[in-house]
C-alpha positions, -999 to +999 in steps of 0.1 A: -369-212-138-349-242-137-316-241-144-287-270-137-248-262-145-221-289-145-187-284-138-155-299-131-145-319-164-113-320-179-086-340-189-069-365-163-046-393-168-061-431-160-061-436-128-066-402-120-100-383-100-122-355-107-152-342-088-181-325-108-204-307-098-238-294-106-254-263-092-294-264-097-312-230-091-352-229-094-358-253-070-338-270-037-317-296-048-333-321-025-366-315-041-364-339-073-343-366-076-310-357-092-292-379-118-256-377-137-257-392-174-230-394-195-227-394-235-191-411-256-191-400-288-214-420-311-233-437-281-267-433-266-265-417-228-265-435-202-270-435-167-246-428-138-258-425-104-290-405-090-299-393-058-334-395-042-355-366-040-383-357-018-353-351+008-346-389+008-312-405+006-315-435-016-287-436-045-282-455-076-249-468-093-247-484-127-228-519-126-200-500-147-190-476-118-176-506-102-174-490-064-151-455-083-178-430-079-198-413-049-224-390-055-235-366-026-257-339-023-249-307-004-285-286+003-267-256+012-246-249-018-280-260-037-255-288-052-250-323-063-218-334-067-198-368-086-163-375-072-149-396-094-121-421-088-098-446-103-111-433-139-103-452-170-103-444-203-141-458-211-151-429-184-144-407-213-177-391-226-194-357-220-216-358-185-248-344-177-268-336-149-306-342-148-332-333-125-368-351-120-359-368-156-377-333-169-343-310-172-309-312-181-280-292-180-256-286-206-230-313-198-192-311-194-165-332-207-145-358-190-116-368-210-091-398-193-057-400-212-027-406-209 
């Protein structure tokens, strides 16, 4: 069974960093292309960054991430991680891991604030 779990979120101040991280189990995390979303409150989600699958390396930013956010894969954990730099408040939003667009985990929330 498929089964992805973020983790990491919380509050930081602008500026600040965080590092999430998803742990996949049902399948090796280099299998399916791996993707982080994100979801603000009364917007649609959006894209982050994704990894390649199929044990490939090519990765995906959206323009907004501007350079702030590396996404790496680690196949012995069985995890994909999002370290997150130089956040601003518009980074705030609920993020969400996805695997082969088919499955999601249940997100965690990224609040920037001073």
């Amino acid at each position: 069974q498929v089964q992805l779990v973020e983790s990491g979120g919380g509050l930081v101040q602008p500026g600040g960093s965080l590092r999430l991280s998803c742990a996949a189990s049902g399948f090796p995390v280099d299998y399916y292309a791996i993707g982080w979303f994100r979801q603000a409150p009364g917007k649609e989600r959006t894209g982050v960054s994704c990894i390649s699958g199929r044990g490939g390396s090519t990765i995906f930013y959206a323009d907004f991430v501007e350079g702030r956010f590396t996404i790496s894969r680690d196949n012995t954990k069985n995890t994909v991680a999002l370290q997150m730099n130089s956040l601003k408040p518009e980074d705030t939003a609920v993020y969400y891991c996805n695997a082969a667009s088919l499955y999601w985990g249940r997100g965690t929330q990224v609040t920037v604030s001073s």
